[in-house]
C-alpha positions in Angstrom: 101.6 315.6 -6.1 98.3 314.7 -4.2 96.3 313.7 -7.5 97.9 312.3 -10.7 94.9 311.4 -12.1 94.0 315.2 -13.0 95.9 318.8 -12.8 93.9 322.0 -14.1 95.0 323.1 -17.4 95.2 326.6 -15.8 97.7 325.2 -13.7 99.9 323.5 -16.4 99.3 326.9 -18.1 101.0 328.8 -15.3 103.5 326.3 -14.7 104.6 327.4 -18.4 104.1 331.1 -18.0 106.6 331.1 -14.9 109.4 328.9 -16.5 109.3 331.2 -19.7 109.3 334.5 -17.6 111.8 333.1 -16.0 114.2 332.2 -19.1 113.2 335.3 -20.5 110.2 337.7 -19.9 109.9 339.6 -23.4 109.3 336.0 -24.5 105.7 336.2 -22.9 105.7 340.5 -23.0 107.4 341.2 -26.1 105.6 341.8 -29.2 108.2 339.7 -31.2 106.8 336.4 -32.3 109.4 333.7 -32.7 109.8 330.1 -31.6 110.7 329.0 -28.2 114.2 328.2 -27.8 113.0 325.1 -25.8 116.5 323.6 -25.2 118.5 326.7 -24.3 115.5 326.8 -21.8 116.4 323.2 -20.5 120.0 323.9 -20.4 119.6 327.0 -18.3 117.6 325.5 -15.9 120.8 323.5 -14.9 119.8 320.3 -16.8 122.0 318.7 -19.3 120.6 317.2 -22.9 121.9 314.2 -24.1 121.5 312.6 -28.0 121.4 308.9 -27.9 120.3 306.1 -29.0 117.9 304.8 -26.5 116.2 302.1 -28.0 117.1 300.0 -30.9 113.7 300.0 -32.4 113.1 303.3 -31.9 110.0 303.1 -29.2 111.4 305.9 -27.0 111.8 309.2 -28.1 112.6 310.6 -25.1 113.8 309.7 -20.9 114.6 311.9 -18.0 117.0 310.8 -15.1 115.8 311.6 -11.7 118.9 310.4 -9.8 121.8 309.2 -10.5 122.5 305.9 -12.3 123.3 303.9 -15.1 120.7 304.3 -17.9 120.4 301.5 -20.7 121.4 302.9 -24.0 121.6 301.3 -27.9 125.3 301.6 -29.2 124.3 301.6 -32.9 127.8 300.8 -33.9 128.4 297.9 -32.3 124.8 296.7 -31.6 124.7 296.4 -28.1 123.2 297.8 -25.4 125.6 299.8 -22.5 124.7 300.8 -19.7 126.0 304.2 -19.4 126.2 306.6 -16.2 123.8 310.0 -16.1 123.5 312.2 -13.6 120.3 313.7 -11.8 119.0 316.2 -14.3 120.2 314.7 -17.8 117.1 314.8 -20.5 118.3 312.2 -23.4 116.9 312.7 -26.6 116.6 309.6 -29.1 119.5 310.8 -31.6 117.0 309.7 -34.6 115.2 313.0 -33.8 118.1 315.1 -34.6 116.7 314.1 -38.8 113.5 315.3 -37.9 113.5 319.1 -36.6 111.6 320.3 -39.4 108.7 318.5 -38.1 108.6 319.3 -34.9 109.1 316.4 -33.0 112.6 316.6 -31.4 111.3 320.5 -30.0 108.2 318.2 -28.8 109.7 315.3 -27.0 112.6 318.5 -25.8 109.3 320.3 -24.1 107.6 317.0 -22.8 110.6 315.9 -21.2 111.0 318.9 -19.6 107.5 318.8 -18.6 108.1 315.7 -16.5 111.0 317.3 -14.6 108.7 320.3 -13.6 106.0 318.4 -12.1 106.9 314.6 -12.0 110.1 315.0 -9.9 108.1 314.5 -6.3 106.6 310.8 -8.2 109.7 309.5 -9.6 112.8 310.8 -7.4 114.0 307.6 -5.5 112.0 305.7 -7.6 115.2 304.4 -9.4 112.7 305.0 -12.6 113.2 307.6 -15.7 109.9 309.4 -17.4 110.2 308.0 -21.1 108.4 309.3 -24.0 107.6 306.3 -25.8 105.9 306.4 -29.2 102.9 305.0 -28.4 101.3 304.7 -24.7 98.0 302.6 -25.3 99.3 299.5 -23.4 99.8 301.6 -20.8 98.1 301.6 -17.5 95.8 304.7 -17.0 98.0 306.3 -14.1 101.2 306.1 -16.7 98.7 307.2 -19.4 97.7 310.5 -17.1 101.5 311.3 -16.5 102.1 311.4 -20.3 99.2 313.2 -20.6 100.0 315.8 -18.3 103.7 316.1 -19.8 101.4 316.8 -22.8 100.0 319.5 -22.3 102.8 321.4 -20.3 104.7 320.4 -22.8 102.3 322.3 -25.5 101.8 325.0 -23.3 105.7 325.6 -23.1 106.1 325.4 -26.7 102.8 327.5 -27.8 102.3 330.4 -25.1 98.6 331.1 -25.1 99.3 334.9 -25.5 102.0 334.5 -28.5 99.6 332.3 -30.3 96.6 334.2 -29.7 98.6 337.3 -30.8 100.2 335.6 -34.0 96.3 334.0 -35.0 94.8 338.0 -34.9 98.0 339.0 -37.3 97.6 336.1 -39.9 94.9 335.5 -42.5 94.5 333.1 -45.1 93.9 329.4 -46.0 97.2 328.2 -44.7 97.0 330.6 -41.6 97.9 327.1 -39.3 100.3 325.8 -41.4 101.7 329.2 -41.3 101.5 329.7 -37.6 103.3 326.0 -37.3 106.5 327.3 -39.3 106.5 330.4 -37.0 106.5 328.4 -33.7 108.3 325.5 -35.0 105.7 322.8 -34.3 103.7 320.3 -36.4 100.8 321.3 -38.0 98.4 319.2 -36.1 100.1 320.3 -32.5 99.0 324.1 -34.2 95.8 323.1 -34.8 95.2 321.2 -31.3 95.7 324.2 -29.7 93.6 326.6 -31.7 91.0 324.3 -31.0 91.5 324.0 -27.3 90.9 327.8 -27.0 88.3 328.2 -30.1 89.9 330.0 -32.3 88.8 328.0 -35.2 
């Protein structure tokens, strides 16, 4: 990647597109509106997901191996960390998100992770490194901080196709139109919102 600093949102937008059509065309053509199976995606892409406990207080969310190794994981039972082999490919998922799927999150951290796999894998393959999803990034340094961005937004792009939403928005009316349009697509509220605003349609 010759610039990390900065990749066009119409390119993350594409990048999306393509791994959709690929998955499934009608999902971008159809007229159906319906959620994004975002980890059927992941899994037929070849990569495996993995629930664990990554951290024991709970700072990532979210790690994907590049090459093969031995990833540190929390054993909750017996309160120790293990280093446990993963192969090139494997996207692990804090198991504390598997409470939280009505908000959105695991589907978020599913997409962003997947993100980083699309267009990270040039950065950190041979690194010896994963691409985590930590709660919060602000002690970050900016580079780390423009990864996570960009994961970001492919990550929303993946989730909330510009032409589904667009075409949901135009069929929904009403006060609660975003919170609406959140239960359809499976994201949070604010995620929803975030992108109408992106694209002005409110």
């Amino acid at each position: 990647m010759s610039d990390l600093r900065y990749m066009r949102p119409e390119l993350l937008e594409g990048i999306a597109r393509n791994t959709l059509k690929q998955y499934d065309p009608m999902l971008i053509m159809g007229s159906e509106i319906r959620s994004i199976p975002i980890e059927d995606i992941i899994e037929s892409l070849g990569l495996s997901l993995e629930y664990q406990f990554i951290r024991k207080n709970g700072r990532i969310l979210g790690e994907t191996v590049f090459d093969d190794d031995y990833v540190p994981l929390y054993n909750a039972a017996s309160n120790e960390y293990e280093l446990v082999f993963m192969e090139r490919g494997t996207i692990i998922i804090d198991a504390s998100l598997l409470r939280c799927r009505s908000d959105g999150r695991l589907r978020f951290t599913c997409a962003h992770e997947l993100a980083h796999w699309l267009i990270h894998q040039e950065l950190y393959c041979g690194s010896g490194d994963t691409a985590a999803m930590l709660k919060s990034v602000s002690k970050s340094s900016d580079v780390d901080k423009s990864i996570e961005r960009q994961a970001d937004m492919l990550g929303s792009d993946l989730l909330l196709p510009l032409c589904l939403v667009k075409k949901a928005f135009y069929r929904v009316t009403g006060a609660d139109r975003i919170e609406y349009l959140a239960q359809q697509f499976e994201v949070s509220k604010k995620a929803m919102e975030i992108r109408l605003r992106e694209h002005r349609l409110i």
